[in-house]
C-alpha positions as CSV (number, residue, x, y, z in Angstrom):
1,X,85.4,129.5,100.5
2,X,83.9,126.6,98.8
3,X,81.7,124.3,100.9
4,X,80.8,120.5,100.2
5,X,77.6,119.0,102.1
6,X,76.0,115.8,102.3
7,X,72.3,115.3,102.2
8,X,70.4,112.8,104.6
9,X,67.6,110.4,104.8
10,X,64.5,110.8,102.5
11,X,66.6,113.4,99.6
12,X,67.1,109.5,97.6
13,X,64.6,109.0,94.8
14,X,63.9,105.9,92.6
15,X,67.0,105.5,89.9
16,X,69.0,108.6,90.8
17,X,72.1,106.9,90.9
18,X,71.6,105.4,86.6
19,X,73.5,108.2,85.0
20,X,76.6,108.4,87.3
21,X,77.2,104.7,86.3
22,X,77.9,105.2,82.6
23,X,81.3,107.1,84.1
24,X,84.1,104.8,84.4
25,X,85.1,103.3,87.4
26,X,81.8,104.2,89.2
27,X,79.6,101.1,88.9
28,X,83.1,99.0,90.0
29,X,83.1,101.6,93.3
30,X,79.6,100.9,93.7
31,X,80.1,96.9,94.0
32,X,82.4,97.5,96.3
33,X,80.6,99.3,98.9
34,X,77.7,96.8,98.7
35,X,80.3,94.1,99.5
36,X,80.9,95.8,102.0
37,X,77.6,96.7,103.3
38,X,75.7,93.4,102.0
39,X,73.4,95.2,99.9
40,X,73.3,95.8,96.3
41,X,73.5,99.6,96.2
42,X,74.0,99.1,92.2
43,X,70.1,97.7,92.2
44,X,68.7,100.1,94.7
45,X,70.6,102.9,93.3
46,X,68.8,102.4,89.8
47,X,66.2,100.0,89.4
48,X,64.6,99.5,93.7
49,X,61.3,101.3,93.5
50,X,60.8,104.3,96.3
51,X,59.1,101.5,98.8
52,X,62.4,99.8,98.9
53,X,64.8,102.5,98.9
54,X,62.7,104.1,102.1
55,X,63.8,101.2,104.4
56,X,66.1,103.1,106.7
57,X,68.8,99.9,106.6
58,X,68.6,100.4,103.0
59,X,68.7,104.0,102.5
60,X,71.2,105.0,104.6
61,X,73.9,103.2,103.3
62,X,72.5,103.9,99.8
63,X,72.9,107.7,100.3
64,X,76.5,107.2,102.0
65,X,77.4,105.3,98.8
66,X,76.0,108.0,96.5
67,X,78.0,110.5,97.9
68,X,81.0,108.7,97.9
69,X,80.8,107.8,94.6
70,X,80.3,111.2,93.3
71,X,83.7,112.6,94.8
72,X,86.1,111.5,92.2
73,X,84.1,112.6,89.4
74,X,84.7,115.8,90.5
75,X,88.1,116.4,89.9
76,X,88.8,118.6,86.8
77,X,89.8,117.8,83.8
78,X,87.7,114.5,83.0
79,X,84.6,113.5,82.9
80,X,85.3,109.9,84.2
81,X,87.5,108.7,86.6
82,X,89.9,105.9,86.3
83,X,89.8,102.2,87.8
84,X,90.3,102.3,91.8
85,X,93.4,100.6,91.8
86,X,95.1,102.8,89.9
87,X,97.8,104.7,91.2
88,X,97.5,107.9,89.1
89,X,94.2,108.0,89.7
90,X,95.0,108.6,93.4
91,X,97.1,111.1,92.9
92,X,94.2,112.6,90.7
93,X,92.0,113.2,93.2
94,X,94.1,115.6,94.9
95,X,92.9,118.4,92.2
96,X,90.3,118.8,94.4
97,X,91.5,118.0,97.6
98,X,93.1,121.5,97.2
99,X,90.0,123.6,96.8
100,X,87.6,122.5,99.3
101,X,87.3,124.7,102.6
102,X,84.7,122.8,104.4
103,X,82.8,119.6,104.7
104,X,79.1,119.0,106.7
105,X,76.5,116.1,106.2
106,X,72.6,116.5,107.3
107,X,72.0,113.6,109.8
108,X,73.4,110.1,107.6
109,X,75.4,112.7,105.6
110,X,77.9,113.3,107.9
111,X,79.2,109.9,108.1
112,X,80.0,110.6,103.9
113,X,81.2,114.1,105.1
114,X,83.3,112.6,108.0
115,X,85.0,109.9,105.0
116,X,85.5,112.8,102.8
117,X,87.2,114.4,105.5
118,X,89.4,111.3,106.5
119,X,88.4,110.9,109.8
120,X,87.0,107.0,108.5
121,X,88.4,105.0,105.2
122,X,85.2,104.3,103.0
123,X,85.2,100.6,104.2
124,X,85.0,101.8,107.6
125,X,82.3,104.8,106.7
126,X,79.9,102.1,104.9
127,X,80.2,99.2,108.0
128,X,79.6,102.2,110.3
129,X,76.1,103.4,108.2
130,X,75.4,100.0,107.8
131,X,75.3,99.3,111.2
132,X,73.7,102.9,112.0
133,X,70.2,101.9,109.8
134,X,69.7,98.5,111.0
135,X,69.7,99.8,114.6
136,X,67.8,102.6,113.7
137,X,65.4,100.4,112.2
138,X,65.3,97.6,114.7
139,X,64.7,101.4,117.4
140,X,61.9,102.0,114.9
141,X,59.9,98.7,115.2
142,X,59.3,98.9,118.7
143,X,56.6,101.4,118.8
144,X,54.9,103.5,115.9
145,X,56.9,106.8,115.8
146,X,57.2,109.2,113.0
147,X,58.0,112.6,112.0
148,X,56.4,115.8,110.1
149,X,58.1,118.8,109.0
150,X,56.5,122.1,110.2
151,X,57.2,124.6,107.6
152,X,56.6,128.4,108.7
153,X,55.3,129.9,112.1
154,X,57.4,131.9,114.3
155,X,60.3,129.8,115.7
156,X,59.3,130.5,119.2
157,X,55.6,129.3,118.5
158,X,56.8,126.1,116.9
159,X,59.1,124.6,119.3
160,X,56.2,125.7,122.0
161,X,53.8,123.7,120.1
162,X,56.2,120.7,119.9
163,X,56.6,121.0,123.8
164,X,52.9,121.2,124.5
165,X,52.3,117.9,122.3
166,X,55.2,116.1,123.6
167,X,57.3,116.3,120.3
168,X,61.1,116.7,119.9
169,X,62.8,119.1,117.3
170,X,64.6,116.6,115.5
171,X,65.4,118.5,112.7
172,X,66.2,122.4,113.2
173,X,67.0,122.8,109.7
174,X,67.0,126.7,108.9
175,X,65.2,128.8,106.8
176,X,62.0,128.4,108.3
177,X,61.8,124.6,108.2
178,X,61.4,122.0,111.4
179,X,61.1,118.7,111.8
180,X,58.9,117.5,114.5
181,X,59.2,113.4,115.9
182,X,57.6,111.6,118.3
183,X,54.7,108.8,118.3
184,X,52.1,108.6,115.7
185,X,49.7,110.0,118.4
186,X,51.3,112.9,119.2
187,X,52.1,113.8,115.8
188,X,48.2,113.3,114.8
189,X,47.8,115.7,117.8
190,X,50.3,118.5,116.2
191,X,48.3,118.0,112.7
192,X,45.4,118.9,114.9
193,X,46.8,121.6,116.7
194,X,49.5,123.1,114.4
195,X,51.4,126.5,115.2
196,X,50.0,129.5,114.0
197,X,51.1,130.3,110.6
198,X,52.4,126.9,110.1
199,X,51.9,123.8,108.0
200,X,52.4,120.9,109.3
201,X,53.5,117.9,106.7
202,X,53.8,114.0,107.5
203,X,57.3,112.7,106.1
204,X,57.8,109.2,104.8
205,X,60.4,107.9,107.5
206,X,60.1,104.8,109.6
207,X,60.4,106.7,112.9
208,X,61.5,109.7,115.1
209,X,65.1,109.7,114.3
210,X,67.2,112.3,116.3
211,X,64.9,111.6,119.8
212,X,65.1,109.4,122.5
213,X,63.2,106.6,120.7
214,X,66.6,105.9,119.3
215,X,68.6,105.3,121.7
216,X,69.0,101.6,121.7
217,X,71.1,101.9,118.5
218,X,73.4,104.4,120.1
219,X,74.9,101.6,122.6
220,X,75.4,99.5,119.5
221,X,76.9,102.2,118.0
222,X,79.1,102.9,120.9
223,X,80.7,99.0,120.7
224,X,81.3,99.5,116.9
225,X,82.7,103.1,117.2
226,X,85.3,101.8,119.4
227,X,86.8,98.7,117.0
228,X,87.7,102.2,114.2
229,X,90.4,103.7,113.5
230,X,90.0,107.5,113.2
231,X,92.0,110.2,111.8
232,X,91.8,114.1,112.6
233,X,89.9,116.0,109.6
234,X,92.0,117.2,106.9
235,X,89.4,120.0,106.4
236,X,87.3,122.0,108.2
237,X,84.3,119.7,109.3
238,X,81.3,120.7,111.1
239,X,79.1,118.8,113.4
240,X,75.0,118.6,113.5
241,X,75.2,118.8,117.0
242,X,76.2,122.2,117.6
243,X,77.4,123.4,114.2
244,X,80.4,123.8,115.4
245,X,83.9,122.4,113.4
246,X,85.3,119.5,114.9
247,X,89.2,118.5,114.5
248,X,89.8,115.6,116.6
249,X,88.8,112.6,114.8
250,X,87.8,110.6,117.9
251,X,85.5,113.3,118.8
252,X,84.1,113.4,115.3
253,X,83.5,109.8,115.5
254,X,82.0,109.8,118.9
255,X,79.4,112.7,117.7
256,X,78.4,110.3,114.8
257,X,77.1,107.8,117.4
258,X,75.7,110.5,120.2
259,X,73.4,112.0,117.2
260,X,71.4,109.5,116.2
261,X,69.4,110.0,119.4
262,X,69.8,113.8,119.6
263,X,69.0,116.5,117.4
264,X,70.4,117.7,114.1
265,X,71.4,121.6,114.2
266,X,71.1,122.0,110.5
267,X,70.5,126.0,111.0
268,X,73.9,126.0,113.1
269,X,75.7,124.6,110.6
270,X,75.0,127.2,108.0
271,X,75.4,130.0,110.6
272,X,78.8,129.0,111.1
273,X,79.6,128.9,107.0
274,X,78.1,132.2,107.1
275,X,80.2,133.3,109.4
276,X,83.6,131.6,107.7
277,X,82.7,133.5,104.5
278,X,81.6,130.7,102.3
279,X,80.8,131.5,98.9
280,X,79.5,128.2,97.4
281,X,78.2,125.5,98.3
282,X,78.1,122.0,96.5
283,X,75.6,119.3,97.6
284,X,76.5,115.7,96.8
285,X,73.9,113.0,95.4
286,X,71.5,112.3,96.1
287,X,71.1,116.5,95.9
288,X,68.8,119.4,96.1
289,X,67.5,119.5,99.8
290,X,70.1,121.1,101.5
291,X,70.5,123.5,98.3
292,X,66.8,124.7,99.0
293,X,68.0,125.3,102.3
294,X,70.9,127.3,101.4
295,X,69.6,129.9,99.2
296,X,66.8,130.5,102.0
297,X,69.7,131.0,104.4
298,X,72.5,131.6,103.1
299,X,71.8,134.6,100.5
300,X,74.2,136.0,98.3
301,X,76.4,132.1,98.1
302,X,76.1,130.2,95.1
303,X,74.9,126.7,95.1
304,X,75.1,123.9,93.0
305,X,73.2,121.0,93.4
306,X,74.9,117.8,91.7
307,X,72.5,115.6,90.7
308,X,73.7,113.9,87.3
309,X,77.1,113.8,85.4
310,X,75.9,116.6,83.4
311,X,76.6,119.2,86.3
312,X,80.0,118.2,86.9
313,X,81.4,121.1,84.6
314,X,79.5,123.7,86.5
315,X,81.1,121.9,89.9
316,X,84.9,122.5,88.6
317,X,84.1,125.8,87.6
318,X,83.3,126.5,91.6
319,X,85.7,124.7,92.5
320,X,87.9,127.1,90.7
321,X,86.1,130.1,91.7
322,X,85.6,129.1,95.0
323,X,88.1,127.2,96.1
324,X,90.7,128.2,99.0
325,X,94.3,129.2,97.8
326,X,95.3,126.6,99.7
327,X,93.5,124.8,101.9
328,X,93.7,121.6,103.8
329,X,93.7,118.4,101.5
330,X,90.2,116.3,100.9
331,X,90.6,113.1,102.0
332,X,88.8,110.7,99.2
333,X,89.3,107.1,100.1
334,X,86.4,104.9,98.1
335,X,88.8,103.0,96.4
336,X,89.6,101.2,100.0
337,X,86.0,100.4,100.5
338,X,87.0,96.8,102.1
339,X,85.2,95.9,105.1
């Protein structure tokens, strides 16, 4: 079974978007999206140094975008992809619609896994982010909060030393990573005070995502969620919360918005591909996060992580390799990217 994840905030680096626009097609999806979002994810994607692109209102829809971008591309056979409005080019995209097995995003990422999956068109998907990183950042200017990844240490001494300090386990991410959040303070304290065995690493982020500091954007979420249209997922789509697959769209949707204040199950999530036999594994742009994860955790698949144009060939090949008999389709719907 071939999987397809989405990475989240902090995998986007300075110009990691430049080579994907010299395919066809792709810097005319781009402009689209930032129409729709307001911001010009053709700039930030290649030329907005790494102080710009770490603005959560600005790198959240960037990475939704990325990954959005990147789906067409991936169909066999070429490597562009043809204007949006074209009607063969549609139907193109199905190549891989029939291969993919199953779809998850880390935090941000599972809004582009939930579009990939149909449950929102990619207008909706990018509003929705949009939306999602201004609250998140308005959530993050009321008080100095942070996060640090805790790398090692036996899980049990980790989350005890989080209790003792106060912190939340935003990020349970596998393989012997978590990521701690809370205020500045308490995260000083951790540094101080760190688990046995474990190091203890300040992250660039503007504040405890996944924790209870966040939850003034979920009500704003909440109102927005409930103007969307949602569809069922037309593959099997797993959710941060419990890593478990979710196939009411609705529900899907309604996840989206509760996780932003609670949080993200990474290490669930690749349990349950474990446990549904995946064999590969492609991550999306901006890539190479959730593949270090992967072949910690999940020994024996192959992974792929797609960072340029130039490992598109390698993608189709597992796609080919990988990919269910016949599955359900994958739902790609950039070229509808209208607000």
């Amino acid at each position: 079974m071939l999987a397809i994840v989405c990475p989240g905030q902090g995998s986007q680096t300075p110009g990691f978007l430049t080579p994907w626009l010299e395919l066809d097609g792709v810097r005319d999806e781009l402009a689209r999206l930032s129409e729709a979002t307001g911001l010009d994810l053709v700039a930030h994607g290649t030329t907005s140094d790494a102080e710009t692109i770490k603005d959560t209102a600005i790198a959240q829809p960037l990475i939704v975008g990325a990954g959005l971008v990147s789906l067409p591309p991936l169909r066999a056979g070429s490597t562009t992809h043809a204007t949006s409005d074209s009607t063969s080019d549609k139907a193109s995209r199905s190549t891989i619609a029939t291969s993919v097995g199953l779809l998850a995003g880390h935090s941000v990422g599972e809004i582009t896994a939930a579009a990939a999956a149909g449950v929102l068109d990619a207008g909706d998907a990018v509003v929705f982010v949009r939306e999602r990183g201004r609250a998140m950042a308005a959530a993050s200017a009321a008080k100095p909060t942070g996060m640090a990844a805790v790398l090692g240490g036996d899980p049990d001494d980790v989350l005890a030393a989080l209790d003792r300090h106060g912190l939340t386990p935003a990020n349970v991410n596998g393989a012997g990573q978590t990521v701690a959040a809370g205020t500045l303070d308490q995260l000083e304290a951790l540094r101080g005070d760190p688990p046995a065995r474990a190091r203890v690493i300040p992250l660039q982020v503007a504040g405890a995502f996944h924790t209870h500091h966040m939850a003034p954007a979920v009500g704003t979420l909440e109102e927005l969620a409930a103007t969307m249209t949602t569809s069922d997922p037309s593959v099997t789509l797993l959710s941060n919360a419990d890593g478990k697959a979710v196939p009411d769209g609705r529900e899907a949707l309604d996840r989206l918005v509760r996780q932003v204040s609670n949080p993200v199950r990474w290490d669930l999530c690749m349990e349950t591909m474990q446990q549904l036999g995946v064999t590969g594994l492609i991550e999306l742009p901006p890539a190479g996060t959730l593949v270090g994860l992967a072949k910690r955790a999940l020994k024996g698949v192959e992974t792929l992580a797609l960072k340029t144009p130039d490992d598109l060939d390698a993608a189709r090949r597992m796609i080919s390799e990988h990919g269910v008999a016949a599955p359900p389709s994958l739902h790609e719907s950039t070229s509808e990217a209208t607000p």
